[in-house]
BALOBA-1460 file (C-alpha; in Angstrom, 3 decimals):
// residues 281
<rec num="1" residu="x" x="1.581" y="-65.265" z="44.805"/>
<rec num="2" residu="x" x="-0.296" y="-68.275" z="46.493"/>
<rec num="3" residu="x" x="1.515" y="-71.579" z="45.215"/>
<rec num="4" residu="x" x="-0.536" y="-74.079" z="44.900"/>
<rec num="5" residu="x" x="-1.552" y="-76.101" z="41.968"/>
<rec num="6" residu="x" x="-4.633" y="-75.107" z="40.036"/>
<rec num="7" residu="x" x="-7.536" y="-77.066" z="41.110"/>
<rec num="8" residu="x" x="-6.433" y="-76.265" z="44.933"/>
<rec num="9" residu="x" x="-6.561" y="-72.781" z="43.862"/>
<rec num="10" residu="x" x="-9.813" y="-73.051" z="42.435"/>
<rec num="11" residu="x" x="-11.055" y="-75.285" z="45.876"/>
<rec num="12" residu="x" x="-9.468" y="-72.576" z="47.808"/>
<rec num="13" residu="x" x="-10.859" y="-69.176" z="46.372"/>
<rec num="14" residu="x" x="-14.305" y="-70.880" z="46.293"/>
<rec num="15" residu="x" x="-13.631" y="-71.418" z="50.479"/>
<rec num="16" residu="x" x="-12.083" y="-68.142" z="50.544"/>
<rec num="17" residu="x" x="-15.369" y="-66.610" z="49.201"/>
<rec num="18" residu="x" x="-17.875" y="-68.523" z="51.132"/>
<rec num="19" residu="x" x="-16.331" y="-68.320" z="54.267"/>
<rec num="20" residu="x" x="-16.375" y="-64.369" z="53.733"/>
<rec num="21" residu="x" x="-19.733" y="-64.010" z="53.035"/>
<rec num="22" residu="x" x="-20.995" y="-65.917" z="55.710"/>
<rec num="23" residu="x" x="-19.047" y="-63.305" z="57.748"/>
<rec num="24" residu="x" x="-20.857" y="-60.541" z="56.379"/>
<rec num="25" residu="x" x="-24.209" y="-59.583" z="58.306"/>
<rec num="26" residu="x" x="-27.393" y="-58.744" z="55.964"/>
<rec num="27" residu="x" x="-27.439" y="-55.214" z="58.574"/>
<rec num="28" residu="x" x="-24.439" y="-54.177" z="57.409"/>
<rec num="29" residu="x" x="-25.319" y="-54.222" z="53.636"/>
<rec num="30" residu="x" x="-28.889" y="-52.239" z="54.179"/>
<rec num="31" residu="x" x="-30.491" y="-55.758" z="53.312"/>
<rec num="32" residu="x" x="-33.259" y="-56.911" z="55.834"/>
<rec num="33" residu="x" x="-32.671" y="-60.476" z="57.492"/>
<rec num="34" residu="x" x="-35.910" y="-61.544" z="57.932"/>
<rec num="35" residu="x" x="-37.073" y="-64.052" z="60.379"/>
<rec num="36" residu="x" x="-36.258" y="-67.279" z="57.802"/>
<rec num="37" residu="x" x="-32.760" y="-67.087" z="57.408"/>
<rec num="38" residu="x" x="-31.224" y="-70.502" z="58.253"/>
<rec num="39" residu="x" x="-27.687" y="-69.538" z="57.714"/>
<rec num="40" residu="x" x="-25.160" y="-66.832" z="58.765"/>
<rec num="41" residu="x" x="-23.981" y="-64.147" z="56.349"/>
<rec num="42" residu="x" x="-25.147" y="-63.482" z="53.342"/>
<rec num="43" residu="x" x="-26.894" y="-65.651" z="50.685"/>
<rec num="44" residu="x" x="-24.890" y="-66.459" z="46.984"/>
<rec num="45" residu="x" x="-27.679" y="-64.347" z="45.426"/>
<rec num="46" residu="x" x="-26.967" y="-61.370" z="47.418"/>
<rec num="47" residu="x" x="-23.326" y="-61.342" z="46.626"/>
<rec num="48" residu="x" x="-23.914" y="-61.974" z="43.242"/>
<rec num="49" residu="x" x="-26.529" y="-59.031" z="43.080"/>
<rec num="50" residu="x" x="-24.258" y="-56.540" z="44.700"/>
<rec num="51" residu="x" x="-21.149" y="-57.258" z="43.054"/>
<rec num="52" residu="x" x="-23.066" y="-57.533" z="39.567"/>
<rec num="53" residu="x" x="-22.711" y="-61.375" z="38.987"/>
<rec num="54" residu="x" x="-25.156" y="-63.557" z="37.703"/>
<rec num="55" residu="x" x="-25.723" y="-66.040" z="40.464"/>
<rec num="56" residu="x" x="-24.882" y="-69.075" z="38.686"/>
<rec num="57" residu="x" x="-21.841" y="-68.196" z="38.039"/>
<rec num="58" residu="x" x="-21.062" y="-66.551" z="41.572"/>
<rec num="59" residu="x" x="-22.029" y="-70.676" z="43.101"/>
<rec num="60" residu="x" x="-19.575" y="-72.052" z="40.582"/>
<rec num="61" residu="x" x="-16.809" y="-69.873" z="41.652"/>
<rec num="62" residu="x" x="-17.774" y="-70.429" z="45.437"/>
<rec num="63" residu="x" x="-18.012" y="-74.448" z="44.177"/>
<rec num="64" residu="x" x="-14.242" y="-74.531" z="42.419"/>
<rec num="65" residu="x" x="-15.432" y="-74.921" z="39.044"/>
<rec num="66" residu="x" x="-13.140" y="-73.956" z="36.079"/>
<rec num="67" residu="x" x="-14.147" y="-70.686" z="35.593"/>
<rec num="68" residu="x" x="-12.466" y="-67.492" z="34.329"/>
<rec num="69" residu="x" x="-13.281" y="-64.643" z="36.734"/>
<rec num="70" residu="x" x="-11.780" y="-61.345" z="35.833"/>
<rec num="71" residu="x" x="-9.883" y="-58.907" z="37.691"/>
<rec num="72" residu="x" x="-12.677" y="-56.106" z="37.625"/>
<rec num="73" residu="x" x="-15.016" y="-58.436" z="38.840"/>
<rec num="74" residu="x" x="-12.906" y="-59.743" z="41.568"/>
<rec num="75" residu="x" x="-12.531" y="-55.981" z="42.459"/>
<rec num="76" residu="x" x="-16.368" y="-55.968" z="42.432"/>
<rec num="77" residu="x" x="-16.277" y="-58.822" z="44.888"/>
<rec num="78" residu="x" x="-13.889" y="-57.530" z="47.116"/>
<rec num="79" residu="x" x="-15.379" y="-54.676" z="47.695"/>
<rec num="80" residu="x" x="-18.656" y="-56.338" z="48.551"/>
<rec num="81" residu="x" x="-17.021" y="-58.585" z="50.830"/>
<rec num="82" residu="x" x="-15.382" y="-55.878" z="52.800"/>
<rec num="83" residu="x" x="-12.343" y="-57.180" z="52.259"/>
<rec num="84" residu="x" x="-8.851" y="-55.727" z="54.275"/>
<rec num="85" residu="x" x="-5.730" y="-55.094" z="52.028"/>
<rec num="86" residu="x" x="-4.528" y="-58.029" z="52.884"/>
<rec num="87" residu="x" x="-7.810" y="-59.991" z="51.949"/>
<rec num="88" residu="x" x="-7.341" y="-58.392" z="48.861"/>
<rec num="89" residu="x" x="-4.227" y="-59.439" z="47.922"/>
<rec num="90" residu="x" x="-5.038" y="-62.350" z="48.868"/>
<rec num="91" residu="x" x="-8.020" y="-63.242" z="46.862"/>
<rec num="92" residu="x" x="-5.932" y="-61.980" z="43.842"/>
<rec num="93" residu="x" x="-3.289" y="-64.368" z="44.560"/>
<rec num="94" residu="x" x="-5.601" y="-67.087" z="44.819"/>
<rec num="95" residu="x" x="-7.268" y="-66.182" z="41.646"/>
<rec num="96" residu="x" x="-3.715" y="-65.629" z="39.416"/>
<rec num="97" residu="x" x="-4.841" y="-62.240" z="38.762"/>
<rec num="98" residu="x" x="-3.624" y="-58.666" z="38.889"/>
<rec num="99" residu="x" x="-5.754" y="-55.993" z="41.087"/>
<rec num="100" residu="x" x="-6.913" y="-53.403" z="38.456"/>
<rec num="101" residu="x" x="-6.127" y="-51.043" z="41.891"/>
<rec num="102" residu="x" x="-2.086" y="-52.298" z="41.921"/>
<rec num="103" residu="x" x="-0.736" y="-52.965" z="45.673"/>
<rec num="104" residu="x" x="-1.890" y="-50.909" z="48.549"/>
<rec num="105" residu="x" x="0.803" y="-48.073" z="48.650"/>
<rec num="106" residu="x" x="2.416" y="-47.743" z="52.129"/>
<rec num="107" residu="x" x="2.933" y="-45.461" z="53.682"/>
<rec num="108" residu="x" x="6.573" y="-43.818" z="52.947"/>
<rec num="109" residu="x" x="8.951" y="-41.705" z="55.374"/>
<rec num="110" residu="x" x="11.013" y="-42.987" z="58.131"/>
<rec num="111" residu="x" x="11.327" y="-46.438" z="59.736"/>
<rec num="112" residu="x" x="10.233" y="-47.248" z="62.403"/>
<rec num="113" residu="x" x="12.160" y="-46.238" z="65.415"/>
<rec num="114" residu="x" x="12.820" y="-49.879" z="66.757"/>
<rec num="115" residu="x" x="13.765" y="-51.184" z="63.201"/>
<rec num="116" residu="x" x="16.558" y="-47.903" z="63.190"/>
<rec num="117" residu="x" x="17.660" y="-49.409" z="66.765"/>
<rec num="118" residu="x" x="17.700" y="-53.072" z="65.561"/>
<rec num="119" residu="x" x="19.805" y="-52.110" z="62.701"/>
<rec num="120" residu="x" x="22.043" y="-50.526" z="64.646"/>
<rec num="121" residu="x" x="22.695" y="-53.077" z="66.904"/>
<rec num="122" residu="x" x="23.933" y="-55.630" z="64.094"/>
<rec num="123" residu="x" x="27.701" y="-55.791" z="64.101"/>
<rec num="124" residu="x" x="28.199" y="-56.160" z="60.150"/>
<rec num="125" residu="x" x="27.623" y="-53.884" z="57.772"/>
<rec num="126" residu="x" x="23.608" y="-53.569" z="57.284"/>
<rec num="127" residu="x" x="21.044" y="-50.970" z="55.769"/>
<rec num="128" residu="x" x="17.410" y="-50.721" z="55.071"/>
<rec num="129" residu="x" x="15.849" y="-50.019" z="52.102"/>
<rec num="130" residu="x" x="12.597" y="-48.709" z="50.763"/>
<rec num="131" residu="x" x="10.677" y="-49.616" z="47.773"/>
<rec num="132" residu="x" x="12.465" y="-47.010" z="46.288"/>
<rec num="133" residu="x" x="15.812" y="-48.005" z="46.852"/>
<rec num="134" residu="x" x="15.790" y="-45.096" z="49.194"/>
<rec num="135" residu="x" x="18.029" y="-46.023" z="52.573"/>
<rec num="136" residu="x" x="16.266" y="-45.146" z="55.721"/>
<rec num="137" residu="x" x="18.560" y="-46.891" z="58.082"/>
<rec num="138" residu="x" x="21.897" y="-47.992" z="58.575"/>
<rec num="139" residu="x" x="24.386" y="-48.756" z="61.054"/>
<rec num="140" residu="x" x="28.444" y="-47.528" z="61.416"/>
<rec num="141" residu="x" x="30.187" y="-50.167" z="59.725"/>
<rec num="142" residu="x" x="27.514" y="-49.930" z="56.612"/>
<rec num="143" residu="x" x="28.377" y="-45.823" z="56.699"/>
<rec num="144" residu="x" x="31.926" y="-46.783" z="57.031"/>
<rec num="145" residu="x" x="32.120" y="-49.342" z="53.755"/>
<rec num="146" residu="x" x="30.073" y="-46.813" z="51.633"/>
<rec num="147" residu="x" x="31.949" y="-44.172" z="51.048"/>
<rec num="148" residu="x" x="29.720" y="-41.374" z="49.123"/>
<rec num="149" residu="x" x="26.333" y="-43.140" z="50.030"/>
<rec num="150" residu="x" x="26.182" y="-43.533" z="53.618"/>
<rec num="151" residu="x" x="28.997" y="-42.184" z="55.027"/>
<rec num="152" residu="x" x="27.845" y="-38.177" z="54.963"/>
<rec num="153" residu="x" x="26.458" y="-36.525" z="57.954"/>
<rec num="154" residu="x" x="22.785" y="-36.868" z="58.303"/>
<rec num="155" residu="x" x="21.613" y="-33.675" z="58.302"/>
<rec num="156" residu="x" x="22.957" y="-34.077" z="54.260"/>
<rec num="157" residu="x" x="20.474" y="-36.796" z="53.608"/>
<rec num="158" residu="x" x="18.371" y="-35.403" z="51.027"/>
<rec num="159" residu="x" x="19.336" y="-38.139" z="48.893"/>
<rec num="160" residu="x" x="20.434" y="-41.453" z="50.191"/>
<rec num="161" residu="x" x="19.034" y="-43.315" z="46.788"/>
<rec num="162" residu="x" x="21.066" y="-46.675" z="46.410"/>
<rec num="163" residu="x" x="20.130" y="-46.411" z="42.643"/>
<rec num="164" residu="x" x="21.138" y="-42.514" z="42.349"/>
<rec num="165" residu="x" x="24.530" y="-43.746" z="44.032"/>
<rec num="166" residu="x" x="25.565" y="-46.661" z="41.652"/>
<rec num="167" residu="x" x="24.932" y="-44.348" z="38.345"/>
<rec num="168" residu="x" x="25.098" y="-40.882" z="39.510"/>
<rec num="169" residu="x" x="27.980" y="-41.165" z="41.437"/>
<rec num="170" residu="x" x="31.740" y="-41.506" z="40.586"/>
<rec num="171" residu="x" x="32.727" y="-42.705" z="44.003"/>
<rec num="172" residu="x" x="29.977" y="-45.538" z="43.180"/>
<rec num="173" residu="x" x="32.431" y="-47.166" z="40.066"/>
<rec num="174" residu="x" x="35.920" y="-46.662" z="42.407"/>
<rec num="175" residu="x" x="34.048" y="-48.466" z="45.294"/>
<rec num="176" residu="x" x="32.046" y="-51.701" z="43.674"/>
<rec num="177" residu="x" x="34.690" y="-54.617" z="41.949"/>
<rec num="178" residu="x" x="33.175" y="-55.604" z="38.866"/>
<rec num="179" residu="x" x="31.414" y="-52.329" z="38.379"/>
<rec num="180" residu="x" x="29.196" y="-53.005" z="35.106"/>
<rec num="181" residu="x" x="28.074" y="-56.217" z="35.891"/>
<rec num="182" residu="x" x="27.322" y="-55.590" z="38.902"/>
<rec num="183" residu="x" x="25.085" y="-52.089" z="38.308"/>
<rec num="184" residu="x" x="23.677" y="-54.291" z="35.141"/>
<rec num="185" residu="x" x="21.801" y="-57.245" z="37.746"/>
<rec num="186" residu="x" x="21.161" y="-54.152" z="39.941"/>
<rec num="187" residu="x" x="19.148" y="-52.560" z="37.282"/>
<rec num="188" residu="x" x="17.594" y="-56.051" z="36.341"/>
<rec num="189" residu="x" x="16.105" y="-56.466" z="39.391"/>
<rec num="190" residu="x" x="14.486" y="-52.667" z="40.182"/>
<rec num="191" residu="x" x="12.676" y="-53.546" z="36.769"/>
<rec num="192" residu="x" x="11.287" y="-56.566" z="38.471"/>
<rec num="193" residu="x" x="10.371" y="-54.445" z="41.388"/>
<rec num="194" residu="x" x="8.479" y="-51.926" z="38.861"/>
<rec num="195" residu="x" x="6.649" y="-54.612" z="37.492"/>
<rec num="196" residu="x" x="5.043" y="-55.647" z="40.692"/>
<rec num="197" residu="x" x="3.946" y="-52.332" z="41.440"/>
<rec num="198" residu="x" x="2.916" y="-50.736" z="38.224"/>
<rec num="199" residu="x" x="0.763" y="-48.047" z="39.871"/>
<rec num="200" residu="x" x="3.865" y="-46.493" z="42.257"/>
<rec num="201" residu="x" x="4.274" y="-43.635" z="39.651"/>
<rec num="202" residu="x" x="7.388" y="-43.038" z="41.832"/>
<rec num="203" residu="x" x="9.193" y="-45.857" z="40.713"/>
<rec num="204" residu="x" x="8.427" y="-44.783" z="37.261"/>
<rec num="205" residu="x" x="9.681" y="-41.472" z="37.785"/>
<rec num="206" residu="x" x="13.561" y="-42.417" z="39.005"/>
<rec num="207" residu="x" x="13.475" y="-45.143" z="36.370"/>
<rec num="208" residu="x" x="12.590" y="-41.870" z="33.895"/>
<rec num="209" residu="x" x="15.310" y="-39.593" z="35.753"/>
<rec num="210" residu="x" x="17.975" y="-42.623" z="35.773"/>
<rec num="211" residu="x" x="17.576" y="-42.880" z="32.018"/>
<rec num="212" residu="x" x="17.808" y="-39.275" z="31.637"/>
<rec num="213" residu="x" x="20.849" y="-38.513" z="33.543"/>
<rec num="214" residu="x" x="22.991" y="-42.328" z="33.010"/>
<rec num="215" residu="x" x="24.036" y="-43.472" z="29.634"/>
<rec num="216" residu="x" x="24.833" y="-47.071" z="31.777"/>
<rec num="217" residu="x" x="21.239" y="-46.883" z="33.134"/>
<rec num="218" residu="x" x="19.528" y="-46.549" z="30.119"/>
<rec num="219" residu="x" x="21.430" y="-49.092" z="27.910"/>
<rec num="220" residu="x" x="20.768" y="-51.427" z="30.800"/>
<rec num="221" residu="x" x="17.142" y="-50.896" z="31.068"/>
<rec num="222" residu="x" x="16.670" y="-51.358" z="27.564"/>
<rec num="223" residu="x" x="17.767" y="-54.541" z="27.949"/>
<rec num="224" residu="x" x="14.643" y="-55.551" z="29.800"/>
<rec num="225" residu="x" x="16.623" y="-57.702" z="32.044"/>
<rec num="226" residu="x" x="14.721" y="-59.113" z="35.007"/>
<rec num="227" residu="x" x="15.788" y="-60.674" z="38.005"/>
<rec num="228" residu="x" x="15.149" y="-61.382" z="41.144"/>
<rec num="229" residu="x" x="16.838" y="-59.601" z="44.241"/>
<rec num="230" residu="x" x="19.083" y="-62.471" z="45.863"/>
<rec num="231" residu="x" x="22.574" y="-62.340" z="47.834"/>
<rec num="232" residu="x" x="25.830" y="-63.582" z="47.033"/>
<rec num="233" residu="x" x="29.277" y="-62.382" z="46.801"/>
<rec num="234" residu="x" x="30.426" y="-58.121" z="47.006"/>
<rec num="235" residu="x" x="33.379" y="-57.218" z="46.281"/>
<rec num="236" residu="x" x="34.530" y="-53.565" z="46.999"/>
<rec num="237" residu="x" x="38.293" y="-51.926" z="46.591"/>
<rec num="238" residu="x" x="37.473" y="-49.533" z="49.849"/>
<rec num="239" residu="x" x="39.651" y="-45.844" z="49.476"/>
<rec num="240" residu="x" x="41.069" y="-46.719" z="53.325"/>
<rec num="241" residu="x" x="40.074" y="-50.345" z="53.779"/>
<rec num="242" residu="x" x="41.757" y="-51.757" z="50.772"/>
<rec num="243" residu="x" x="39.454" y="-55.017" z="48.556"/>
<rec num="244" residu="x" x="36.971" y="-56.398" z="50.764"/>
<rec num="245" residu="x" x="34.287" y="-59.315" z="49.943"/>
<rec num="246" residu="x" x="30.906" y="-59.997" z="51.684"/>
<rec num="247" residu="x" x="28.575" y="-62.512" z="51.723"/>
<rec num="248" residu="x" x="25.130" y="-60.076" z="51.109"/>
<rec num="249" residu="x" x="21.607" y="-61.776" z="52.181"/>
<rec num="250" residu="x" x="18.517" y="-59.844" z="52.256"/>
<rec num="251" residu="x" x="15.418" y="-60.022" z="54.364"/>
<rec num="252" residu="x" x="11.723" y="-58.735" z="53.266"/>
<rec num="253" residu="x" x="10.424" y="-57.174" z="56.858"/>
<rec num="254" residu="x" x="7.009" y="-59.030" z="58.331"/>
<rec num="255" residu="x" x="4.344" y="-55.995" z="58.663"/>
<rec num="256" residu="x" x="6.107" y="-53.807" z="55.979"/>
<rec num="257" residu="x" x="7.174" y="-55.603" z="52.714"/>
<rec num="258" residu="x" x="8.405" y="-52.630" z="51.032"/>
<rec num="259" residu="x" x="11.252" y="-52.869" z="53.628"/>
<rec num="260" residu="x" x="14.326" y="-54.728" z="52.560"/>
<rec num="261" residu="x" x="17.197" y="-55.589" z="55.263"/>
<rec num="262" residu="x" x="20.838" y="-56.277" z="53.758"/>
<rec num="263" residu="x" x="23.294" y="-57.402" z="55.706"/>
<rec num="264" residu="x" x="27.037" y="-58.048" z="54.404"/>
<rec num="265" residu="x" x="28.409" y="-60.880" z="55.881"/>
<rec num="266" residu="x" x="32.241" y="-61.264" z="55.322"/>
<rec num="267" residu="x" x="33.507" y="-63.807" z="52.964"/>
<rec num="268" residu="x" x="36.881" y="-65.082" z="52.946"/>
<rec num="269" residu="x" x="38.946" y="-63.693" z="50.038"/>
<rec num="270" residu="x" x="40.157" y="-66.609" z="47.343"/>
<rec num="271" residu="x" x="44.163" y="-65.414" z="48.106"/>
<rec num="272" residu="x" x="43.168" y="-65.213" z="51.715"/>
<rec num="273" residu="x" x="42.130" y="-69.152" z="51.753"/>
<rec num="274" residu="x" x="45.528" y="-70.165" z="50.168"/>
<rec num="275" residu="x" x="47.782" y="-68.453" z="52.447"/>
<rec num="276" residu="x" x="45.876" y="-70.177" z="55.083"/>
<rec num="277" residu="x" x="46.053" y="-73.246" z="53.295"/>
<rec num="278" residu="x" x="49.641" y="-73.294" z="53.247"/>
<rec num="279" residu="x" x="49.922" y="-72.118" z="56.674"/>
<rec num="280" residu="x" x="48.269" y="-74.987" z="57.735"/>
<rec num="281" residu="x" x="44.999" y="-73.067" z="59.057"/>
C-alpha cells in the first residue's frame, strides 16, 4: 500500500491519471484525432465517456479533490487506461482501495533456476517459499535441520507444504521448541496472507483441509489472529543435532512477491553466553 498521507494521495492519483491518459493515443481507442488537438493523449471527456464517468467528476479526481471513487469504477478506469498489473496495483494503492479483480495470480511451479542456485550457495540454513507455504527451494543445511520436511529425497516431493508439516506431522512437534506458540503466530500470519489475496481459492482450500485434518489448526484459526510474517528467534531440539537457536529473517523477492526467502542465522544460546562469560570470552 502507497504511504503517504491523504491529500498527497489524492495529488498523486490525480497525476497518476493524467499523466496516463496523455499516454494513450486517440488511434488506439477507435476515436479520430482530428486536426485540432492541442494536446497529447486523450481528452478528460473521453476517459470519462469510456470508463462511464461523468466528466466533472473524472477532472476532480484528475485535480485531487476529495472525492470517493469506487473500486468498480477504478476497474473501469484501468481498463481504459491500459493499465499493466503493476499500474493496477498501483492506482489501487494510491486510491486505498481493493481491486474487485484481487492480485494478479502468478504464475505457480518451480523457481527459477538461478534463485534454486542462489539458494544453494548460502551457507546457513535457507528455503524458499511460495504463496502457499509450498517450499520450492532449499539448500543442505536447511534439508539437514528439517527433519520430515526437507530432508526426503526429491523425487518424494509431492508435498513439501511448510503448513502441512507443522500440523500434519509428528516429527513437526519433536523438532520446533515451544511447539504451540510457535504453530499459533504461524497460523496468525497465513490468515494475514489470505486476506491479501482473497481471490487465490488455493489458499482457501489448505486453510479448509488444515481445519479438517488439525484440531490445533482449527482452534487457532478461529482465533482470527493476524500477524505479520517477521523473524526472530527458532529454537529446535534436532533428533542428531541436539537444541539449536537461529536468528530467522525473511526477504520478499523483487520480480516475484509471492516468493519468500528465510534464512536462519545462528543465535547464541542463553547457557552458551554464560559459559563464555565465565570463561572470559
Amino acid at each position: 500500500m502507497v504511504s503517504l498521507p491523504a491529500i498527497d494521495r489524492r495529488r498523486a492519483l490525480g497525476d497518476f491519471l493524467q499523466a496516463h491518459r496523455a499516454r494513450l493515443s486517440p488511434a488506439a481507442l477507435g476515436i479520430a484525432g482530428g486536426p485540432r488537438r492541442r494536446t497529447p493523449g486523450l481528452r478528460r471527456e473521453e476517459i470519462a465517456q469510456l470508463a462511464g464517468l461523468s466528466t466533472t467528476w473524472y477532472t476532480w479526481i484528475e485535480q485531487g479533490r476529495e472525492v470517493s471513487v469506487s473500486p468498480a469504477a477504478l476497474a473501469r478506469l484501468a481498463r481504459t487506461l491500459q493499465l499493466s498489473s503493476a499500474e493496477r496495483i498501483y492506482l489501487f494503492d494510491l486510491a486505498g482501495k481493493r481491486d474487485p479483480a484481487g492480485r494478479p495470480a502468478e504464475t505457480a511451479g518451480e523457481a527459477p533456476a538461478a534463485l534454486a542456485a542462489a539458494v544453494r550457495s548460502i551457507a546457513v540454513p535457507a528455503y524458499v517459499l511460495d504463496r502457499h507455504w509450498n517450499a520450492l527451494a532449499w539448500n543442505p543445511p536447511a534439508g539437514r535441520l528439517f527433519v520430515g520436511w526437507l530432508d526426503r529425497p526429491r523425487e518424494k516431493d509431492r508435498d513439501r507444504n511448510l503448513l502441512r508439516f507443522i500440523f500434519l506431522e509428528p516429527a513437526a512437534r519433536r523438532l520446533i521448541r515451544g511447539f504451540e506458540e510457535r504453530a499459533r503466530r504461524v497460523v496468525a500470519e497465513f490468515r494475514a496472507e489470505c486476506g491479501a489475496f482473497p481471490e487465490d481459492p488455493g489458499m482457501q482450500s489448505l486453510a479448509e483441509t488444515l481445519r479438517g485434518k488439525s484440531s490445533l489448526f482449527a482452534r487457532f484459526w478461529e482465533e482470527h489472529g493476524v500477524l505479520g510474517r517477521e523473524g526472530g528467534l527458532r529454537q529446535f531440539n534436532h533428533p542428531g543435532q541436539g537444541p539449536l537457536a537461529y536468528e530467522q529473517i525473511s526477504f520478499a523477492l523483487a520480480g516475484r512477491p509471492e516468493f519468500k526467502l528465510v534464512m536462519l542465522l545462528p543465535a547464541a544460546s542463553k547457557a552458551g553466553t554464560r559459559k563464555r562469560a565465565k570463561q572470559g570470552g
